[in-house]
MMTF fields as JSON, N, C-alpha, C and O atoms, coordinates in Angstrom:
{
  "mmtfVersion": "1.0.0",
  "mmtfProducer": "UNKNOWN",
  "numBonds": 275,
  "numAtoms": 276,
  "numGroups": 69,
  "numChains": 1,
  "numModels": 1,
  "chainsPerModel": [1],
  "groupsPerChain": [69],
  "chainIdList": ["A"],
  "bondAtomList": [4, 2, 8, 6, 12, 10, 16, 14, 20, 18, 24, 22, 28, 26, 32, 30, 36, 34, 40, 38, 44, 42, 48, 46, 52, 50, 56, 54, 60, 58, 64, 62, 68, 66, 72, 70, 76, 74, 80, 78, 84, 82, 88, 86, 92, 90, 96, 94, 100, 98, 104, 102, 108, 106, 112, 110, 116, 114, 120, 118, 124, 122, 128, 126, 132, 130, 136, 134, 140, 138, 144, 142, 148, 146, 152, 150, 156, 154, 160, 158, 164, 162, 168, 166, 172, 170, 176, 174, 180, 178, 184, 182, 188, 186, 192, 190, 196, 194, 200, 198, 204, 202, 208, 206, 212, 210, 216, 214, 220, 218, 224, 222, 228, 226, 232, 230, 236, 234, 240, 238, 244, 242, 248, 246, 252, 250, 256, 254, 260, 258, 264, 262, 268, 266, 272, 270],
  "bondOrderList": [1, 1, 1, 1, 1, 1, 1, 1, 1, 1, 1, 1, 1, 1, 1, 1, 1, 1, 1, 1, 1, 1, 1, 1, 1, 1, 1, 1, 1, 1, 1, 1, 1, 1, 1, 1, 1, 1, 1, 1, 1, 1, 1, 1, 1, 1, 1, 1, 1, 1, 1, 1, 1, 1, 1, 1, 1, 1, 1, 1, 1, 1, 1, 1, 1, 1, 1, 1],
  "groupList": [{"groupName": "UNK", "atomNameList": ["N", "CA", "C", "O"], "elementList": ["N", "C", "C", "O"], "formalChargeList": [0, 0, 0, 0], "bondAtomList": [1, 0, 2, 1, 3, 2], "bondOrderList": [1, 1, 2], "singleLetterCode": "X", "chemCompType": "L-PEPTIDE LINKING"}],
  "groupTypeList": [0, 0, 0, 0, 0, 0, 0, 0, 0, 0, 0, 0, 0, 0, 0, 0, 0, 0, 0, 0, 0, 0, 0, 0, 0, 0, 0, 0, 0, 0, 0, 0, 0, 0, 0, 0, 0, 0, 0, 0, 0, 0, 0, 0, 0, 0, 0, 0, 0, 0, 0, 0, 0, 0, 0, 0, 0, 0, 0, 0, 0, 0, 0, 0, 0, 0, 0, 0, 0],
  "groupIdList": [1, 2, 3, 4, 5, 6, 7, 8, 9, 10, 11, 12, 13, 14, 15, 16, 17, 18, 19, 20, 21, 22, 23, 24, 25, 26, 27, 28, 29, 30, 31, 32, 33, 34, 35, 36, 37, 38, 39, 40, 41, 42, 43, 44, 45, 46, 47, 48, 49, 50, 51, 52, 53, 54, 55, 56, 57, 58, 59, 60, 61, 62, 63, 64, 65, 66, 67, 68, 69],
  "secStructList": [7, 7, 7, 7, 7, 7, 2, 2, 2, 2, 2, 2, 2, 2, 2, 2, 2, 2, 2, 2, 2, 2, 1, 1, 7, 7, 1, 1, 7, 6, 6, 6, 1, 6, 6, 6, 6, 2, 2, 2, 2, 2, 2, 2, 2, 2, 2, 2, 2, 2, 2, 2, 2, 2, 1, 1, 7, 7, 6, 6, 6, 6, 1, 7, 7, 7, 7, 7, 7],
  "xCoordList": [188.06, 186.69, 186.176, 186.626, 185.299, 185.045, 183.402, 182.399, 183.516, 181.605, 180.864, 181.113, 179.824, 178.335, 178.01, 177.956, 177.836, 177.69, 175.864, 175.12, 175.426, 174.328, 173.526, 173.913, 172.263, 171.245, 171.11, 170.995, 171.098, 171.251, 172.692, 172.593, 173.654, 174.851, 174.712, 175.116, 174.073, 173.82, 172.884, 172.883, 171.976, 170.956, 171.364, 171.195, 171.976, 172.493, 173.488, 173.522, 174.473, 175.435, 174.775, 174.811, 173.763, 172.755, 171.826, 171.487, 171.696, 171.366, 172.131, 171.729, 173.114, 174.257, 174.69, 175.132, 174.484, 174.984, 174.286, 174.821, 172.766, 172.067, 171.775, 171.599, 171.789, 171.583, 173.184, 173.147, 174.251, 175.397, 175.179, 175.765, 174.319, 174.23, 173.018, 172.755, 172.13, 170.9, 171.483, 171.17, 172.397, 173.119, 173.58, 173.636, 173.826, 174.465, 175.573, 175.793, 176.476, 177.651, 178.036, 177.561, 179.206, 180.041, 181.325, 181.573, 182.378, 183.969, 184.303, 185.166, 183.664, 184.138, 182.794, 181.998, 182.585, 181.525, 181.422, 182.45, 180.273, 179.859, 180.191, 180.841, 179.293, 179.783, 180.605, 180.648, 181.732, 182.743, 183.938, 184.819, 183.794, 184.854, 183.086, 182.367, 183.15, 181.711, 181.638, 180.648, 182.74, 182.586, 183.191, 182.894, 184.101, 185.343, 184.428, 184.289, 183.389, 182.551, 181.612, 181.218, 181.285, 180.759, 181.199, 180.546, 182.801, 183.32, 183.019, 182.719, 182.938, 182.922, 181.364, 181.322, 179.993, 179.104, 178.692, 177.664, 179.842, 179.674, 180.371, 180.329, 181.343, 181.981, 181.321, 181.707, 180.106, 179.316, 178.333, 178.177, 177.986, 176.773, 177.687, 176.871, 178.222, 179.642, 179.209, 178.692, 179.689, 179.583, 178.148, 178.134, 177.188, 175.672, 175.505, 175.222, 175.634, 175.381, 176.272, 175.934, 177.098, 177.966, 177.444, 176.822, 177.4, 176.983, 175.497, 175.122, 174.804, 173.175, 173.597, 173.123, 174.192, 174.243, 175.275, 174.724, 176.493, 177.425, 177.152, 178.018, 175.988, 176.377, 177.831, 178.356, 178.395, 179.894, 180.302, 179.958, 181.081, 182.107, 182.265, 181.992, 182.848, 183.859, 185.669, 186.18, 186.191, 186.966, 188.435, 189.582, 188.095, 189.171, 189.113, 190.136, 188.412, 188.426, 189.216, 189.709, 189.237, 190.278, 191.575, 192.54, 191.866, 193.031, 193.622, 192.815, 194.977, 195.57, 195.062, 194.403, 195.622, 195.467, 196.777, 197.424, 197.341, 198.731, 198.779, 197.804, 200.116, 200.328, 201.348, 202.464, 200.819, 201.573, 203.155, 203.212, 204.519, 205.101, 205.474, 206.075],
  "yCoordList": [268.947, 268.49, 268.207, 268.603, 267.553, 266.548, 267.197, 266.802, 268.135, 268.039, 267.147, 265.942, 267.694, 266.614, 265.711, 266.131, 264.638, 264.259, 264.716, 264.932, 264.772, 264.575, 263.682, 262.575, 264.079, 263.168, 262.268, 261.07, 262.458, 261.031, 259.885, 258.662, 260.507, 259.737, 258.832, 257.672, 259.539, 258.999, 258.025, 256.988, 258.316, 257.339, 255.827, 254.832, 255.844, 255.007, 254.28, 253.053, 255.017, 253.712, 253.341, 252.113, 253.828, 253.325, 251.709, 250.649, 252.043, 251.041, 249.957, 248.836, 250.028, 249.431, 248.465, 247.326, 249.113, 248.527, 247.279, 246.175, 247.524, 246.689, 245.516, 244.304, 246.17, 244.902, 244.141, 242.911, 244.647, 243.662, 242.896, 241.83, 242.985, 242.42, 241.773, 241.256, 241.795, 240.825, 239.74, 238.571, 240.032, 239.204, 237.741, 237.823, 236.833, 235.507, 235.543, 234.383, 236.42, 236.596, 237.718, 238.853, 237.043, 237.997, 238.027, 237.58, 238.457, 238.723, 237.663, 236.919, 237.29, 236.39, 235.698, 236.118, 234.407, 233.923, 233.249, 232.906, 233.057, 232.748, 231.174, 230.586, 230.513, 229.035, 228.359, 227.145, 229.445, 228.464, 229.095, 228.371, 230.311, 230.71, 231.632, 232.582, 230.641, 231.545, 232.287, 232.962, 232.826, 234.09, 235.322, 236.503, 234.822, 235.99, 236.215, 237.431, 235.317, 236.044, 237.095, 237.959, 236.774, 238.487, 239.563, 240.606, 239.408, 240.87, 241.512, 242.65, 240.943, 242.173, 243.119, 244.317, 241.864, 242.371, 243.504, 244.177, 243.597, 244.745, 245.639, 246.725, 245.405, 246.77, 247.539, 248.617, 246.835, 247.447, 247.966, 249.185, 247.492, 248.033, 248.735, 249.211, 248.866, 250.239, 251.801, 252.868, 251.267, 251.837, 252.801, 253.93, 252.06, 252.106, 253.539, 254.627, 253.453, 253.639, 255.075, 256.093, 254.806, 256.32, 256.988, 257.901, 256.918, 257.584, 258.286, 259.451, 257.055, 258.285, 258.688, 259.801, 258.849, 259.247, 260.63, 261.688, 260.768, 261.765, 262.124, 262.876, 261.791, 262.472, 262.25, 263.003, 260.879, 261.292, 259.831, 259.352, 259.26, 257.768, 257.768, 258.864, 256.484, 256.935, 256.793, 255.7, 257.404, 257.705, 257.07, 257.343, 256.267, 255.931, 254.503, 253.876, 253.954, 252.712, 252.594, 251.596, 253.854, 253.729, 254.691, 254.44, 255.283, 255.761, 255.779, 255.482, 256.105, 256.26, 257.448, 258.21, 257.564, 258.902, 259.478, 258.886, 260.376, 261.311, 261.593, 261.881, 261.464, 262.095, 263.283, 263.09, 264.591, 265.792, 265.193, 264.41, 266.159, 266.017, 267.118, 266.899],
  "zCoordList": [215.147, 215.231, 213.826, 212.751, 214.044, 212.302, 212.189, 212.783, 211.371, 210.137, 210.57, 210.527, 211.055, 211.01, 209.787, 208.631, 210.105, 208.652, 208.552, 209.508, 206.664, 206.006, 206.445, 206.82, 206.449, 207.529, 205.86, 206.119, 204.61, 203.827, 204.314, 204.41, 204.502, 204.66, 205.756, 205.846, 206.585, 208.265, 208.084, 208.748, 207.116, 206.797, 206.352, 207.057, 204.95, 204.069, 204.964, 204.868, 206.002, 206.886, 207.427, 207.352, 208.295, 209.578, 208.605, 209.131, 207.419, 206.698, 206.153, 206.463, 205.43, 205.998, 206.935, 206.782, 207.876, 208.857, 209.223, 209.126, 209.756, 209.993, 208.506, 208.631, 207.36, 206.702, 207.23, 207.234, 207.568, 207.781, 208.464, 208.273, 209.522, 210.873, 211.14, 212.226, 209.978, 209.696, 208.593, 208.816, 207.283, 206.419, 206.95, 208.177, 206.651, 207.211, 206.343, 205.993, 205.765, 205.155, 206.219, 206.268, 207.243, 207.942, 207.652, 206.532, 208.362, 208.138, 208.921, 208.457, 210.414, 211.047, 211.355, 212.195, 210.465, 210.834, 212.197, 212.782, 212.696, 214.431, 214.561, 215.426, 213.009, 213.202, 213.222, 213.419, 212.917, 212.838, 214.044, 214.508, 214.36, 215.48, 216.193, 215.883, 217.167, 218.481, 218.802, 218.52, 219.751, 220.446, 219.606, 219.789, 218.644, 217.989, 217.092, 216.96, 216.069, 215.797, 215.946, 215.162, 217.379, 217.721, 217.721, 217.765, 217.653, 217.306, 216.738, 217.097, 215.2, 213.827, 214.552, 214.83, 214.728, 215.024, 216.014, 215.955, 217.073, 218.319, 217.914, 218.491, 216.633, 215.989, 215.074, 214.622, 214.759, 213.313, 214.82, 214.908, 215.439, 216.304, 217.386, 218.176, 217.574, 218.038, 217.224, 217.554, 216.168, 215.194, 214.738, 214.249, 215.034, 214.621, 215.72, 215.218, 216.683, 217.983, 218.382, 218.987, 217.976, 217.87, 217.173, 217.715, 215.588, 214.617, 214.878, 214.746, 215.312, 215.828, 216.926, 216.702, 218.21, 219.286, 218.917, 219.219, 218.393, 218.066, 216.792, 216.345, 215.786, 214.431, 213.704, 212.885, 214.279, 213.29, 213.847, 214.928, 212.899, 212.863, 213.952, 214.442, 215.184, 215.782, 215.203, 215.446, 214.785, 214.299, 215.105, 214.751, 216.135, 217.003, 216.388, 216.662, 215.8, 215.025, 213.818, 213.291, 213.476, 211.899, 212.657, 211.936, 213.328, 213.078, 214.587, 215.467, 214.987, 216.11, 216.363, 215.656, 217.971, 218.226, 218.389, 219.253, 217.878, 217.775, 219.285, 219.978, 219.717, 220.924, 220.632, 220.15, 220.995, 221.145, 222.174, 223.122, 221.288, 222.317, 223.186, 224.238]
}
């Protein structure tokens, strides 16, 4: 189980985030690929959304999950 994060830390991504997703500089811009552009955006607001709802990353975005054998 993963540490709560710091209500500054929680702050500063939650900020973050949304300036990413108000910015017109994306990873996959909309104008030029439509729908695949919305990806990055439902991963940062994925993202947004976990973090205030669980206090913590979701962490299944950066790493595998180990399977015991």
């Amino acid at each position: 189980m993963t540490r709560p994060m710091k209500p500054s830390h929680k702050i500063l991504l939650v900020l973050f985030g949304v300036i990413y997703l108000i910015s017109p500089v994306d990873l996959i811009p909309e104008l030029l690929v439509p729908f695949l552009g919305w990806v990055d955006d439902g991963v940062v607001l994925y993202a947004i959304y976990h973090l205030l709802r669980y206090n913590r990353l979701p962490w299944t975005l950066f790493f595998k999950k180990r399977n015991k054998p």
